[in-house]
N, C-alpha and C positions, 0 to 999 in steps of 0.2 A: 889433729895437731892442735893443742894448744901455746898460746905465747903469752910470756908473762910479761908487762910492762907496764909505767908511769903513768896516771890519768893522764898528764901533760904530756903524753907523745901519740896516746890515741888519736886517731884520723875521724875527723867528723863523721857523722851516721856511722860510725863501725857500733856493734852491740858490745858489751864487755859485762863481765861481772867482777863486783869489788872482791878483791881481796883480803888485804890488809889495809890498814890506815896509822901511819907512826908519825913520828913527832910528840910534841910535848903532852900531857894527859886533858890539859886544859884545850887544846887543838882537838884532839880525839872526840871526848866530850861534844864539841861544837859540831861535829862531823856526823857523831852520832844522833842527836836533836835533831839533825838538817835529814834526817832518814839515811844518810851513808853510810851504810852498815856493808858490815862482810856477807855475801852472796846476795846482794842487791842489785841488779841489773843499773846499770847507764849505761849513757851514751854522749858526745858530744855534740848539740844542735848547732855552734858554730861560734869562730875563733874572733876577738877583736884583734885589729891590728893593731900593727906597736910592741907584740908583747902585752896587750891589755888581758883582760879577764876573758874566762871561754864561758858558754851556758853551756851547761848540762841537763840534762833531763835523767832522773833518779826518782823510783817507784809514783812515776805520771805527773810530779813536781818539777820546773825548773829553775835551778838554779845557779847564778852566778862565782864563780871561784878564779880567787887570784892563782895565776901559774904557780906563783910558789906554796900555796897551800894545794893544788893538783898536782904538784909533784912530790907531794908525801903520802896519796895514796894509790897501792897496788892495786892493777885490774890483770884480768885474763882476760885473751878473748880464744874462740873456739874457730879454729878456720874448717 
């Protein structure tokens, strides 16, 4: 079974693989540079609170992302 959803709704340590990434081109771009590419394995290593930023960890790099920049892009995960 796979499920399609939001970086920003993935559950910490779940595995996922990127999908898409939308938004504006100059967003993309930047997404892309950071290694987030389409069929790129992440995951979330854990959430600040508040609503703050989550880290990710994306091809053995991690990296910090504002919720609203994780919720513009697509992942699957494979249950």
């Amino acid at each position: 079974m796979v499920r399609t959803l939001r970086l920003s709704e993935l559950q910490a340590a779940v595995k996922a693989e990127v999908q898409e990434i939308s938004g504006p081109s100059a967003f993309r771009s930047r997404m892309l540079a950071l290694g987030i590419t389409p069929r790129s394995p992440v995951q979330i290593l854990r959430r600040m609170p508040m609503g703050g930023p989550i880290e990710i960890e994306v091809r053995g790099t991690r990296l910090a992302l504002r919720i609203k920049d994780a919720e513009q892009i697509t992942v699957t995960v494979r249950a």
